[in-house]
C-alpha positions as CSV (number, residue, x, y, z in Angstrom):
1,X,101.2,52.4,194.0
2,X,103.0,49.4,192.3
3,X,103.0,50.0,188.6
4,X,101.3,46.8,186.3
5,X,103.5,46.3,183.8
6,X,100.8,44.9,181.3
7,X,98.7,48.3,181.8
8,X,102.4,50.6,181.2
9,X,102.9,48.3,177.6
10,X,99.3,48.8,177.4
11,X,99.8,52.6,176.4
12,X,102.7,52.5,174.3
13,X,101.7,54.0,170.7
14,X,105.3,53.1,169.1
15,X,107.3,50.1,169.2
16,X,110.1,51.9,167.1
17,X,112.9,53.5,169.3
18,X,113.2,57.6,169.4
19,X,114.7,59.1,167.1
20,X,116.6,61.2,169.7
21,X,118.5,64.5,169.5
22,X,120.8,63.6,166.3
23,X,122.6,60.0,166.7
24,X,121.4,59.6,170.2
25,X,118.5,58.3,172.2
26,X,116.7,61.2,174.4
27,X,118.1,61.7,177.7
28,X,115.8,62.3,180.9
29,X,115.8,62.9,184.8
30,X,112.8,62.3,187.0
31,X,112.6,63.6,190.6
32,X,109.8,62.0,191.5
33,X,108.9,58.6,192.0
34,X,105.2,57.5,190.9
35,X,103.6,57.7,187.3
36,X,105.4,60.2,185.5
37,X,108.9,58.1,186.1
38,X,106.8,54.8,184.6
39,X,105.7,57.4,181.7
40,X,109.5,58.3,181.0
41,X,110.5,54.8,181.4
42,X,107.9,53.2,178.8
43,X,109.4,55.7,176.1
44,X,112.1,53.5,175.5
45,X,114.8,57.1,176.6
46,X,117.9,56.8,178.2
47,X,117.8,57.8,182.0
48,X,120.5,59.5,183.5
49,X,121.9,59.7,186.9
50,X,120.1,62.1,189.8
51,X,124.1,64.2,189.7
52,X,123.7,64.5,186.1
53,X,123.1,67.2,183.7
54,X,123.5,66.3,180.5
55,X,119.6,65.7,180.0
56,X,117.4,66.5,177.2
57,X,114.0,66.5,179.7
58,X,113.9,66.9,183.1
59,X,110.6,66.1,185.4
60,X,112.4,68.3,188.0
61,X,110.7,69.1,191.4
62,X,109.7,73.2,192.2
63,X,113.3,73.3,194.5
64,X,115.6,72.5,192.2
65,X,113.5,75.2,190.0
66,X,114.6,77.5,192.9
67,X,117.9,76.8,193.5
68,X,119.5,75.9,190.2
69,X,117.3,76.6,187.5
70,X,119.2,79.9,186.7
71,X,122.2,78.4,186.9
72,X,122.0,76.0,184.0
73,X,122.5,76.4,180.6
74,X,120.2,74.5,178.2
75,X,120.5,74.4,174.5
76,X,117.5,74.6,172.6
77,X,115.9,71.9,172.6
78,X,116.0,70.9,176.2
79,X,112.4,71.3,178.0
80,X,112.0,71.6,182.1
81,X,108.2,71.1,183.4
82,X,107.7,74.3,185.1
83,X,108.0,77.9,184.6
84,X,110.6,79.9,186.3
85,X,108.3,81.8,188.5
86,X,105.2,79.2,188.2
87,X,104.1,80.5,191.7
88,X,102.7,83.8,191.0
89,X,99.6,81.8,190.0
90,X,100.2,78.6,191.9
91,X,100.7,80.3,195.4
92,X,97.6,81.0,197.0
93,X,98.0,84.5,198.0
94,X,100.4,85.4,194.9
95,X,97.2,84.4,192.6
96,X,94.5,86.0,194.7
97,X,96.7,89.2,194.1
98,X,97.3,89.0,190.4
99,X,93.5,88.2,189.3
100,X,92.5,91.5,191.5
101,X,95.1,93.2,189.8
102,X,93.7,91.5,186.4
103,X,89.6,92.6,187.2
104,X,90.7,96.0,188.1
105,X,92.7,96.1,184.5
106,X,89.6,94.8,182.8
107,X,87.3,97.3,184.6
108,X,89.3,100.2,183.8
109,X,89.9,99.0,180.0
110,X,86.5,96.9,179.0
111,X,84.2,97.9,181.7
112,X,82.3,96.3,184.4
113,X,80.7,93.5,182.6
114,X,84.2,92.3,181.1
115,X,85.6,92.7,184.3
116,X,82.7,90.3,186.3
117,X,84.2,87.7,184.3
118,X,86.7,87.4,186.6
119,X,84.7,87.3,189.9
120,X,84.8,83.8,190.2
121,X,87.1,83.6,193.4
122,X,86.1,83.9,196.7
123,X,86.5,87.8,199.1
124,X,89.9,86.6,199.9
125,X,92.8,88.9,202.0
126,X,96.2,87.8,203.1
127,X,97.0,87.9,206.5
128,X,99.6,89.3,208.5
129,X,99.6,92.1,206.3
130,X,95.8,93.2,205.3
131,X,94.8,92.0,208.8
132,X,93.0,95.0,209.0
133,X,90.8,94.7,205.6
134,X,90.0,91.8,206.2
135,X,88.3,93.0,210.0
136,X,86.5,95.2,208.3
137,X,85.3,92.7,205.6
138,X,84.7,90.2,208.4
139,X,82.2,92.8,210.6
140,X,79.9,93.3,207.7
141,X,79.4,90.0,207.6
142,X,78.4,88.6,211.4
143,X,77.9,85.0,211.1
144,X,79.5,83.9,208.3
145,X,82.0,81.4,207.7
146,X,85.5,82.1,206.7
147,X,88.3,79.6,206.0
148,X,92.1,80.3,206.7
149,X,95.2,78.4,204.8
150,X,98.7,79.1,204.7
151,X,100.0,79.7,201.1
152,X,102.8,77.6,200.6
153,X,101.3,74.4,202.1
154,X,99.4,71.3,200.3
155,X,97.0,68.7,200.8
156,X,95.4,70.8,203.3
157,X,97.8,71.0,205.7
158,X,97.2,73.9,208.0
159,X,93.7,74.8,207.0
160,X,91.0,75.9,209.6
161,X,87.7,77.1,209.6
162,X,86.0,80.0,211.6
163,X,82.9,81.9,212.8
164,X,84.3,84.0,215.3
165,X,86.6,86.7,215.4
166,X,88.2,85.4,218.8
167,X,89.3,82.3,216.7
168,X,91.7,84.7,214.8
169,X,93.1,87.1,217.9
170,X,93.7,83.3,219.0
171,X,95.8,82.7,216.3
172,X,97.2,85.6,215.6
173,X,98.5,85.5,219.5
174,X,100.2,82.1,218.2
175,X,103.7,81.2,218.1
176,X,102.7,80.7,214.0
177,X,101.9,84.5,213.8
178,X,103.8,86.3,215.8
179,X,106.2,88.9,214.5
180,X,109.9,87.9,215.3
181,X,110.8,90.8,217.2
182,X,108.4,89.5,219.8
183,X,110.4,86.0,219.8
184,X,113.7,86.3,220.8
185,X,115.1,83.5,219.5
186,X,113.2,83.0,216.5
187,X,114.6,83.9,213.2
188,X,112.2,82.5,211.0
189,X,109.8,84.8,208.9
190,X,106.1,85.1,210.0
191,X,103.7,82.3,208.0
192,X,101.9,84.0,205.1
193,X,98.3,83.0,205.2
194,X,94.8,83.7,203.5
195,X,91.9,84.0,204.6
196,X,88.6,83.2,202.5
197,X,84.7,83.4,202.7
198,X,83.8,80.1,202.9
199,X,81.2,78.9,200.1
200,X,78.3,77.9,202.2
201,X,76.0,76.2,200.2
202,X,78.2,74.3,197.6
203,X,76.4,71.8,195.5
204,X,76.3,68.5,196.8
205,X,75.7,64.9,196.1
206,X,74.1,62.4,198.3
207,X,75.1,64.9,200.7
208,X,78.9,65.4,200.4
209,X,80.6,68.0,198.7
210,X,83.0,67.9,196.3
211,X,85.9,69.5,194.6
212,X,86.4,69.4,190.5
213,X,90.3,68.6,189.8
214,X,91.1,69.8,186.1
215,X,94.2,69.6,183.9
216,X,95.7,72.5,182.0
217,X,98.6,72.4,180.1
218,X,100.5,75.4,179.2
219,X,103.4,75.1,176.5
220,X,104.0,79.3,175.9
221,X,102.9,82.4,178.2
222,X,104.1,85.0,175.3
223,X,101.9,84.0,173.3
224,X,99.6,82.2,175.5
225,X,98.8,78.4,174.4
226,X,97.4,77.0,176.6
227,X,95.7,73.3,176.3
228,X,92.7,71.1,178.3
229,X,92.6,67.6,179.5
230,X,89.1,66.1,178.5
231,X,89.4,63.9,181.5
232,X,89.4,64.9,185.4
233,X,87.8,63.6,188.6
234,X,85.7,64.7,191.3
235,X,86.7,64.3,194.9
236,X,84.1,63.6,197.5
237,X,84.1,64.5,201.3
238,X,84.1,61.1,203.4
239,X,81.5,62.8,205.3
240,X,77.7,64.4,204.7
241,X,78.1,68.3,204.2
242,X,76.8,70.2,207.6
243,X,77.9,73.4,209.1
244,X,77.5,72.6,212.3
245,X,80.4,70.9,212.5
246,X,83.3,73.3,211.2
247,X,86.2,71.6,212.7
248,X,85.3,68.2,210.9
249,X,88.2,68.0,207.8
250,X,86.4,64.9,206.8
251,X,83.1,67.6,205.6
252,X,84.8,70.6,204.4
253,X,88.0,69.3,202.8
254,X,88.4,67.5,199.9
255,X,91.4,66.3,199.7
256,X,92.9,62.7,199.3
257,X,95.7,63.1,201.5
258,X,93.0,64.3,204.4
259,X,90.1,62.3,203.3
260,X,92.6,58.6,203.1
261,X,93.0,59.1,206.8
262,X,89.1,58.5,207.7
263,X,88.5,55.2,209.6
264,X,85.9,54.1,206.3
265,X,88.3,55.1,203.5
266,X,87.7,52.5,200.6
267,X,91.0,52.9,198.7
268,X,89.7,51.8,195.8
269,X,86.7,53.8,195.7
270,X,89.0,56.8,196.6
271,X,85.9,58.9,197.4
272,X,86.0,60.2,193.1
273,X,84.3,60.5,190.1
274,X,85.2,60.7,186.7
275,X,84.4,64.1,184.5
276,X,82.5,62.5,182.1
277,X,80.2,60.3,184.8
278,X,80.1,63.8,186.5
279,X,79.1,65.6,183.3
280,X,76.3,62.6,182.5
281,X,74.7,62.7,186.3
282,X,74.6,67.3,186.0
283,X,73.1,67.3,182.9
284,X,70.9,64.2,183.4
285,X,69.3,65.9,186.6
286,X,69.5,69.9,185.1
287,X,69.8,69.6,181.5
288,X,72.0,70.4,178.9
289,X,72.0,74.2,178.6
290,X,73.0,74.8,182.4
291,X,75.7,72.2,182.0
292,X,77.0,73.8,178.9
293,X,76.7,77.1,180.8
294,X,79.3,75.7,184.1
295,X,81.4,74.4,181.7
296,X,81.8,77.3,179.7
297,X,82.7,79.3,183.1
298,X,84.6,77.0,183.7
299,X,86.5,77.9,180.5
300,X,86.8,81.3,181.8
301,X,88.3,80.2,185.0
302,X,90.7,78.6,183.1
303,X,91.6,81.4,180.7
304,X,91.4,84.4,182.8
305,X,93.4,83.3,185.3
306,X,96.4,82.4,183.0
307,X,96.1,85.7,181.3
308,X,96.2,87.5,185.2
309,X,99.9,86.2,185.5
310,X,101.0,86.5,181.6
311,X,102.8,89.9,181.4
312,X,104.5,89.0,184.4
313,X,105.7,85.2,184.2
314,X,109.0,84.6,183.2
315,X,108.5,83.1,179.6
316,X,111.3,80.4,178.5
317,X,110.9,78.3,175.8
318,X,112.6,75.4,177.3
319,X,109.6,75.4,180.0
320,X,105.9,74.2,180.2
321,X,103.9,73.7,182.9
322,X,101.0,70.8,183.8
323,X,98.7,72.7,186.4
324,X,96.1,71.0,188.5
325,X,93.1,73.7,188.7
326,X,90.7,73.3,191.6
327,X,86.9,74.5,191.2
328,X,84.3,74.0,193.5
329,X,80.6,74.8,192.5
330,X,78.3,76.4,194.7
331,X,74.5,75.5,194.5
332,X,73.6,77.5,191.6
333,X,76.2,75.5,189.5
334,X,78.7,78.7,189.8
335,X,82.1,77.2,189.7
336,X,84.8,78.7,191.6
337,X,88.3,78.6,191.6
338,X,89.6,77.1,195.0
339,X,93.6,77.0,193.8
340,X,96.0,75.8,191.4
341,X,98.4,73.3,191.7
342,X,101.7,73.6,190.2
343,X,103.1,70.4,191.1
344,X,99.4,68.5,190.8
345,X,99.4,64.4,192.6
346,X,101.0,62.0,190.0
347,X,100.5,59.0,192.5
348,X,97.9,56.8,192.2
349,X,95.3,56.6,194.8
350,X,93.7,53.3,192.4
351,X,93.7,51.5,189.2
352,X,91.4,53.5,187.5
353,X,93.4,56.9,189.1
354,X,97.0,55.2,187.8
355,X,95.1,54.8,184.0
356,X,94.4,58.1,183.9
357,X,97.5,59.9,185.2
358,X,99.2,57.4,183.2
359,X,97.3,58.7,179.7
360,X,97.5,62.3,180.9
361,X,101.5,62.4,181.3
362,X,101.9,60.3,177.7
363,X,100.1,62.7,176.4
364,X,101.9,65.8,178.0
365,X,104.7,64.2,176.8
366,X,103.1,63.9,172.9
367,X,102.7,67.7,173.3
368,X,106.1,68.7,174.6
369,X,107.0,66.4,171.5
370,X,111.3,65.8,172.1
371,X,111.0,63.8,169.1
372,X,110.0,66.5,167.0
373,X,107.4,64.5,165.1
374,X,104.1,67.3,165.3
375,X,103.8,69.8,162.9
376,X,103.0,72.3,165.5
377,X,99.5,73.1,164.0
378,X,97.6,70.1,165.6
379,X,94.0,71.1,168.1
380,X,94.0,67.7,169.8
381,X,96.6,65.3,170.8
382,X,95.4,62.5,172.5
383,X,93.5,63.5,175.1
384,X,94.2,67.4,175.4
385,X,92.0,69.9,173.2
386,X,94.2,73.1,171.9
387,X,92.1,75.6,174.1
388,X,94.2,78.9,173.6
389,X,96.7,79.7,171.3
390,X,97.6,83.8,171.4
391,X,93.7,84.0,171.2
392,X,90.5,81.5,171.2
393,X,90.9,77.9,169.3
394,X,87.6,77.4,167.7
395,X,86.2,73.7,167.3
396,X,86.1,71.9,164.1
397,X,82.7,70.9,162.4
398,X,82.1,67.2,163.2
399,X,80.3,65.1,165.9
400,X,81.7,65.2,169.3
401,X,81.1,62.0,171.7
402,X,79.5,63.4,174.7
403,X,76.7,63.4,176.6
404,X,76.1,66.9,176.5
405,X,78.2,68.6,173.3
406,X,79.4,71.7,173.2
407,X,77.0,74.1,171.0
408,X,79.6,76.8,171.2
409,X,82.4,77.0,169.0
410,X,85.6,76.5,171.2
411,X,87.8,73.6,171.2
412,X,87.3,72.5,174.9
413,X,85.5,69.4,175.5
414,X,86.3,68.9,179.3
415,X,84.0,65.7,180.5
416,X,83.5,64.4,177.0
417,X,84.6,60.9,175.5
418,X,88.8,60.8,176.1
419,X,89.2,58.3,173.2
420,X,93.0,58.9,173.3
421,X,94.4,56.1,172.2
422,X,92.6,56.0,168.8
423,X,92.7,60.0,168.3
424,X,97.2,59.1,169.3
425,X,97.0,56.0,166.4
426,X,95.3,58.3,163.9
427,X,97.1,61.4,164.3
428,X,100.5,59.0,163.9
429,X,99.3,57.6,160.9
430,X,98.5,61.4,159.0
431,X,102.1,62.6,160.1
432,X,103.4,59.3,158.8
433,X,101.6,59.8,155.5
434,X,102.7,63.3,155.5
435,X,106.7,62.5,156.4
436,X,106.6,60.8,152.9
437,X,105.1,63.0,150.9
């Protein structure tokens, strides 16, 4: 999408120039090519050349985290947007395994109540290699639906659903599958994939379902802070909910990249809802008290799956790491977690989208703070609500503007009122004030 350069001026909080690193303006590289580069741009920073690496910040895409993250050497202040080994929660089988691993911990060390906290994913197995388990799993179950996606695919590339056990000897028969010594000439490793119960009776709205697509900052795994984005979207199925028709993408997946493709794709409807008209139609048709108890699951999600991958993520102080969680909610308004998204869409779908993204990467930016100009003790900047910080952030006494408040203490107002812009221009002015003093 073509960036309006009246809306990009539009969220600019400071017409004075950075104070830089020392003497010099910040320095930045961008690998991608929608909002976050018209973010970087509006800061007024110097942008260097793709070959070069002298660079304060660098928006870098997850293969150059692969191939030559380890081979740089960054001094202090330099800060990269993902963690070394981000996919051990971003990778669909990788996090599957490490929030079993994290229940069973829980179980053994809090008990059984503790531990259901964390049964908010669906029976899930990995496939080739518990094949097996997953037969089992699958016979005790005649008749449901199960849904298969490889791991290290997005925008539902690759995804399937099935009733039938023949539709996976089908595929495991495939040329996808099959182990290489069966294949002469092939050298490639077999696909990893995972296979999922389906939720069956997800809540829907005139008819469609729906996917929730939430922001989570994380600045620090050891210790874990970890922040929310009051503002997210919903993203509608093109096509009424049925189960009858499994092999429909347009019903069962949610996603923009599948969904743009329909013949009756409005563009700038983009099939979405924002969190807070989402919030207002929930608690308008079940009241407050159930909405407050989603979005406090919600909070669990959230939580308890950054704490399954914290003892074993590579902690680096020049790293943070903007994930894009996934929940879907069932008819019982149960939210589940679908996936996470290390490397969540910065491109526009429309107007309203680009406004958002554009707000939510300023403000990543505020956090990550290269200018140094937060004391480091803040719970909101602009948008994003401290959620975590080596333990719960509890909210501070004062009106919140939402259509359904919090009553519980926590500082995590997902869906309420994003007034970023004036919460940016007041938090500017106290560390002003304070500067002189």
């Amino acid at each position: 999408m073509n960036k309006n350069p009246k809306t990009t001026q539009q969220y600019r909080f400071s017409s004075q120039r950075p104070r830089g690193i020392g003497d010099r303006a910040i320095r930045f590289k961008c690998s991608l090519q929608n909002t976050i580069l018209d973010v970087l741009r509006s800061k007024g920073w110097v942008e260097v050349r793709e070959d070069d690496n002298e660079f304060d910040l660098f928006w870098a895409d997850r293969g150059w985290m692969r191939e030559y993250f380890d081979q740089c050497f960054m001094e202090d202040h330099v800060r990269i947007n993902h963690f070394r080994n981000h996919y051990e929660l971003t990778r669909k089988n990788l996090m599957v395994k490490n929030l079993k691993r994290h229940r069973k911990m829980l179980e053994r060390e809090s008990g059984k109540i503790e531990a259901s906290k964390c049964d908010f994913f669906p029976t899930t197995f990995e496939l080739p290699s518990e094949y097996h388990m997953f037969v089992d799993e699958f016979k005790k179950n005649p008749g449901s639906v199960w849904i298969m996606k490889p791991v290290a695919k997005s925008q539902g590339k690759g995804i399937f659903l099935f009733r039938k056990l023949k539709d996976i000897t089908d595929w495991k028969k495939s040329d996808i599958y099959r182990p290489r010594d069966e294949k002469a000439d092939d050298k490639e490793p077999v696909e990893t994939y995972i296979v999922s119960k389906y939720i069956e009776r997800p809540y829907l709205i005139g008819g469609r379902k729906f996917d929730l697509r939430v922001y989570v900052l994380v600045t620090s795994y050891i210790p874990l802070k970890a922040w929310l984005y009051r503002s997210g979207f919903a993203r509608f199925s093109n096509t009424r909910f049925s189960l009858d028709s499994i092999d429909d993408a347009y019903v069962h997946l949610t996603n923009v990249a599948i969904q743009k493709t329909a013949p009756d794709y409005d563009p700038e409807k983009g099939c979405k809802w924002s969190m807070p008209q989402m919030k207002t139609y929930l608690t308008a048709k079940h009241g407050i008290e159930l909405v407050e108890n989603l979005f406090r699951d919600m909070n669990e999600i959230f939580i308890k799956s950054l704490q399954s991958v914290q003892k074993i993520m590579i902690n680096d102080k020049h790293c943070f790491e903007l994930y894009g969680y996934d929940i879907l909610m069932d008819q019982n308004l149960k939210p589940w977690l679908i996936e996470v998204n290390a490397s969540p869409s910065l491109t526009a779908s429309s107007q309203e989208d680009y406004v958002l993204k554009f707000g939510l990467l300023e403000d990543v930016l505020h956090i990550v703070d290269m200018e140094a100009r937060m004391t480091g003790k803040e719970k909101r900047i602009g948008g994003f609500d401290l959620m975590w910080d080596d333990g719960p952030v509890m909210a501070e006494e004062g009106g919140v503007d939402c259509i359904s408040p919090p009553s519980y203490s926590t500082n995590t107002f997902l869906g309420c009122h994003n007034d970023r812009k004036r919460q940016l221009r007041h938090l500017f002015k106290q560390l002003a004030a304070q500067r002189k003093t």
